[in-house]
C-alpha positions as CSV (number, residue, x, y, z in Angstrom):
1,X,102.2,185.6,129.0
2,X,104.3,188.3,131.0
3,X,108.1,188.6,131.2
4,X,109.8,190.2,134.2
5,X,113.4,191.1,135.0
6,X,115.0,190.6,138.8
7,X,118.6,191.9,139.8
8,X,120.4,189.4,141.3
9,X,124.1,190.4,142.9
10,X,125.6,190.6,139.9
11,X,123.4,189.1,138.0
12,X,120.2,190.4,136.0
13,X,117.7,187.5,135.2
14,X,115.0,187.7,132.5
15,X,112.1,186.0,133.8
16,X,109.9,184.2,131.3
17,X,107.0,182.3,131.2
18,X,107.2,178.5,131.8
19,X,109.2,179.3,134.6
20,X,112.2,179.9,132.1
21,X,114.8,182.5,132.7
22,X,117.8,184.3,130.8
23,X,120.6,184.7,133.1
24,X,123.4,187.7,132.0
25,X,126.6,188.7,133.6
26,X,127.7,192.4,134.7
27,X,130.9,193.1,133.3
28,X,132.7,196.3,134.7
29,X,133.8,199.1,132.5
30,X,137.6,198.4,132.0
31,X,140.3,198.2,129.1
32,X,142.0,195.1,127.7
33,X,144.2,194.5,124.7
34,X,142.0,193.1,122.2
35,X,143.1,190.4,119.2
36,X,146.3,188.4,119.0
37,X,150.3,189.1,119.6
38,X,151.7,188.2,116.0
39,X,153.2,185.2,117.6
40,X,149.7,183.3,118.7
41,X,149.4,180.3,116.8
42,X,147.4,181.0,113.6
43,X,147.5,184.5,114.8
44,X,145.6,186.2,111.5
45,X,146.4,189.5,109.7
46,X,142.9,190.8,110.9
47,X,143.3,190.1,114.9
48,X,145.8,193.5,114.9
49,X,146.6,193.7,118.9
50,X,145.8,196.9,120.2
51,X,144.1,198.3,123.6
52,X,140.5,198.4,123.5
53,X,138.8,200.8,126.5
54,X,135.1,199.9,127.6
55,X,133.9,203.2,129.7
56,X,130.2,201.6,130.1
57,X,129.3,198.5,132.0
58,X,127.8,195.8,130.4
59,X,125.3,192.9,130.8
60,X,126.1,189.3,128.9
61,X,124.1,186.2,129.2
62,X,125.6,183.2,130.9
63,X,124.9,181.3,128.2
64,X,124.0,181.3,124.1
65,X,120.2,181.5,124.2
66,X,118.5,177.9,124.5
67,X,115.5,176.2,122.5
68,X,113.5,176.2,125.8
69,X,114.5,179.5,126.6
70,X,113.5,181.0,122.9
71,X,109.9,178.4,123.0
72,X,109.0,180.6,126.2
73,X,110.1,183.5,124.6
74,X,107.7,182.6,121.3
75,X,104.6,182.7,123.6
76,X,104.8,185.7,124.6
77,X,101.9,188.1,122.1
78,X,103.2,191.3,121.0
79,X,102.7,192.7,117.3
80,X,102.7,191.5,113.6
81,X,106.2,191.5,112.9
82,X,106.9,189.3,116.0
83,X,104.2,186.7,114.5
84,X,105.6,186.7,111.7
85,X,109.4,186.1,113.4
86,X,107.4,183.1,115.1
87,X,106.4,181.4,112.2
88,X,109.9,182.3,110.5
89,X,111.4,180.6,113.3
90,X,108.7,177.4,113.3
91,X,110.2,176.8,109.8
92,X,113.7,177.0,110.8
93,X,113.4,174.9,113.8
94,X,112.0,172.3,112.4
95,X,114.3,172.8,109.4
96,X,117.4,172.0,111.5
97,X,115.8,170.1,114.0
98,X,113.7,167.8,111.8
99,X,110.6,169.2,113.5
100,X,111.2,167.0,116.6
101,X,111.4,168.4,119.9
102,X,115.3,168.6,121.1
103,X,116.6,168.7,124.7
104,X,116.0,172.2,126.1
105,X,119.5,173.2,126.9
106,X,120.8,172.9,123.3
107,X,121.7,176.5,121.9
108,X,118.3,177.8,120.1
109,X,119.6,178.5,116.1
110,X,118.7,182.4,116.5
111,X,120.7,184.5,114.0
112,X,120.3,187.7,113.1
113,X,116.5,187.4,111.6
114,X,114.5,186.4,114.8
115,X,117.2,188.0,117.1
116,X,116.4,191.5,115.9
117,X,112.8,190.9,116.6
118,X,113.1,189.5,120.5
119,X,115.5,192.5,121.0
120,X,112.7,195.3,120.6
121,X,110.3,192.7,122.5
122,X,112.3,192.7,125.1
123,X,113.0,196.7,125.2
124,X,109.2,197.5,125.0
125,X,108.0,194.9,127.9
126,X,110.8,195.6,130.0
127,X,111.3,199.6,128.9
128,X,110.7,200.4,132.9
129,X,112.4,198.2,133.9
130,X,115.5,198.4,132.7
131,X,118.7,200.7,133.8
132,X,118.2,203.9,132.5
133,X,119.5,204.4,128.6
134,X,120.4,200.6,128.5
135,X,118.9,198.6,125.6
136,X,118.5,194.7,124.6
137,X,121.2,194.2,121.3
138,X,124.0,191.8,120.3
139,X,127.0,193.0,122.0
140,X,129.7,194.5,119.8
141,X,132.4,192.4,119.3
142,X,134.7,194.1,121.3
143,X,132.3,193.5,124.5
144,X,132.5,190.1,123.1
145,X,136.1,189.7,123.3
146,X,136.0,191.5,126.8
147,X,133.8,188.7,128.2
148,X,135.4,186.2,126.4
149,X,138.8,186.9,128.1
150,X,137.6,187.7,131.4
151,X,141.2,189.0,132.0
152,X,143.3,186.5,130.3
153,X,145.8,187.6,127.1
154,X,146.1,184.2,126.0
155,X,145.0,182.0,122.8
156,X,142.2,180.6,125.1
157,X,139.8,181.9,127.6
158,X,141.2,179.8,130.6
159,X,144.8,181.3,130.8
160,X,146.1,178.4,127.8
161,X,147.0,178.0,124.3
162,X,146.3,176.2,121.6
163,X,148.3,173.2,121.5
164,X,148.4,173.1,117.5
165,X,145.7,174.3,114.7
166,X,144.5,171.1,113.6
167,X,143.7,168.2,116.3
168,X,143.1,167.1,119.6
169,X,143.8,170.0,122.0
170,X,143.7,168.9,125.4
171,X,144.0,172.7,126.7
172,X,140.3,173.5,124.4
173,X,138.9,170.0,125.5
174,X,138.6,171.9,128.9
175,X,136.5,174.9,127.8
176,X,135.0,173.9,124.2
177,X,133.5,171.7,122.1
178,X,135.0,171.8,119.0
179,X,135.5,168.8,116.1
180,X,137.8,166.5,117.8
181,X,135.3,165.8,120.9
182,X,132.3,166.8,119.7
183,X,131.4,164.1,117.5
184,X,130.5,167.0,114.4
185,X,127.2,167.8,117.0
186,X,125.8,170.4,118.9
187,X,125.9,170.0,122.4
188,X,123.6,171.4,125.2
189,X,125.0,174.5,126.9
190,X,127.3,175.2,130.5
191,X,128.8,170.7,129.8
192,X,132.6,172.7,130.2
193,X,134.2,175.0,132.5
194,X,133.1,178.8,132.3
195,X,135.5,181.4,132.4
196,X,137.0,183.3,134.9
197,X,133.5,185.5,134.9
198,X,131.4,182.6,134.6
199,X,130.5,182.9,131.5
200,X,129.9,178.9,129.2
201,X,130.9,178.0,125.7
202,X,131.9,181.4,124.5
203,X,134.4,179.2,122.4
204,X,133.0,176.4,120.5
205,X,129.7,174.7,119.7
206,X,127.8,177.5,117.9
207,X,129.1,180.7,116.6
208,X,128.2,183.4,118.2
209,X,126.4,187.5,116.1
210,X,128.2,190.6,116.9
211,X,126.4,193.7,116.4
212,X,130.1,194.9,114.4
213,X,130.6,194.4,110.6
214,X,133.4,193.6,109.0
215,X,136.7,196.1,109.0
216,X,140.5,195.9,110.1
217,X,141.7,196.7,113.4
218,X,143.9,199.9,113.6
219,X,147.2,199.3,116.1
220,X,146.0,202.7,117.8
221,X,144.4,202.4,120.8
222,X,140.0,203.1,120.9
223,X,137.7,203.9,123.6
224,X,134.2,201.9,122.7
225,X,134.8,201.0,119.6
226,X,131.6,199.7,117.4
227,X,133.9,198.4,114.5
228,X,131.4,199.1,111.6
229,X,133.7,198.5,108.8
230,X,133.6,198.8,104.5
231,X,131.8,195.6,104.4
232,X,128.0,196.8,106.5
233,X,126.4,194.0,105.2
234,X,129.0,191.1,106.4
235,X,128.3,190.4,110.6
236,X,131.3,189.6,112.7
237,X,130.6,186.1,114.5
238,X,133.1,185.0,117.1
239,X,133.7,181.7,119.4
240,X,134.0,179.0,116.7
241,X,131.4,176.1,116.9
242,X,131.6,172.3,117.3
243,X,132.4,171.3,113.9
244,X,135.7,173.6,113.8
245,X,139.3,172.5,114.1
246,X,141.7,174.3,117.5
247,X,142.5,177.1,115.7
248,X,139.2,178.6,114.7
249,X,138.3,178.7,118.4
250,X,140.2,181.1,119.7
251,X,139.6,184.0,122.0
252,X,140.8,186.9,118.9
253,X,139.2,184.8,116.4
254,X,137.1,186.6,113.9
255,X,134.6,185.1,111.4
256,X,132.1,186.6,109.1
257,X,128.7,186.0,108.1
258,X,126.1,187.9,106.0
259,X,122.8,187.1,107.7
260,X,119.9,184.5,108.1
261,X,119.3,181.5,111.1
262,X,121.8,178.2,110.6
263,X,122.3,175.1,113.2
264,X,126.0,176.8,113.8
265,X,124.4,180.0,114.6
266,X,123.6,181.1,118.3
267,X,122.8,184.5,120.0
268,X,124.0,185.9,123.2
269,X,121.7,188.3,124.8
270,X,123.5,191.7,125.6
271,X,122.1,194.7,128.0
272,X,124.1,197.6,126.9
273,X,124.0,201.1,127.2
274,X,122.5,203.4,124.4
């Protein structure tokens, strides 16, 4: 089993076997004022607002990485360390999936374990095919946040705001799913409206690995920031997932999370440059 990449306007597909492909997004170099104005509701200490300058373009998936997607991606052959991430990942699925087979387009639970296995995969089969000193990773979270906004300053990626912090939002119904129309369950991915870039579910129904760590914003403006902070061990997640109230799924949002696979979990496949 092969895998093959094709440019596409402004798109660059990953094609896989069983016909499966991972779609991802160019987004242009370009600066954007990153966290939340102090007057965002549930604005937190930690979302500091300051300008954030991106001099590299970008590739993002479309979407979080799907089960059919990531079972395509598990037949590909490759070395030890990969078998092992497939039998890691056998365990997991059928750990949160009660070993039945689940719709395709539900978000894969890939964290940090498996995900740092398909990204070398990826860089060794595709290594000549890829733009030169770009490599597979998660994207950092502040190529996260750029995508995420697609150009908007508000609390949510469609140009709105949180209604209130706990509740029905009608302005989030649009974009997310979240706990108030969710039903506390995953849902399959692109259901809402993308953003402005076309990107799906960037807020709600899974949380979403950085490949930042934990650390407090400065107000000072940075070019290409990594944000590798005191705490190396603790991963930045962003997004918010489908069992979260309004406020936790907001564009500056920033959670935490140490490592390992979980149902909430999902990974977004980033092309970025070395």
């Amino acid at each position: 089993m092969s895998i093959s990449i094709e440019l596409k306007e402004k798109n660059l597909n990953i094609l896989l076997p069983d016909n499966e492909k991972i779609e991802l997004i160019l987004c242009n170099a370009g600066s954007f004022n990153m966290g939340s104005a102090k007057n965002e509701i549930s604005h937190m200490r930690n979302e500091c607002l300051h300008q954030v300058t991106l001099t590299k373009d970008f590739y993002l998936g479309k979407y979080t990485l799907t089960a059919s997607q990531l079972d395509a991606i598990l037949k590909i052959d490759f070395d030890e360390e990969w078998e092992k991430a497939k039998r890691v990942y056998k365990g997991i699925y059928e750990h949160f999936c009660a070993g039945k087979g689940e719709n395709g387009s539900y978000p894969a639970p890939v964290g940090i374990y498996v995900a740092n296995r398909i990204f070398p995969l990826f860089n060794k089969l595709l290594e000549k095919a890829l733009p030169e000193k770009y490599y597979f990773d998660f994207p950092t979270e502040a190529q996260w946040e750029y995508a995420c906004r697609a150009g908007t300053e508000t609390g949510l990626n469609n140009g709105k705001n949180v209604t209130a912090m706990h509740g029905k939002c009608p302005n989030l119904d649009e974009i997310a799913w979240y706990c108030h129309n969710s039903d506390r369950k995953i849902k399959p991915v692109g259901l809402k409206e993308p953003n402005a870039w076309g990107f799906y579910d960037m807020l709600g129904n899974v949380w979403e690995h950085t490949r930042s760590t934990l650390c407090e914003f400065s107000e000072e403006p940075e070019i290409d920031p990594e944000f590798f902070g005191y705490r190396g061990y603790s991963r930045i997640i962003r997004g918010g997932c489908y069992w979260d109230e309004p406020w936790r799924c907001r564009s500056a949002m920033r959670g935490q999370y140490v490592d390992g696979e979980q149902r909430y979990l999902g990974t977004r496949i980033a092309l970025v440059y070395k």
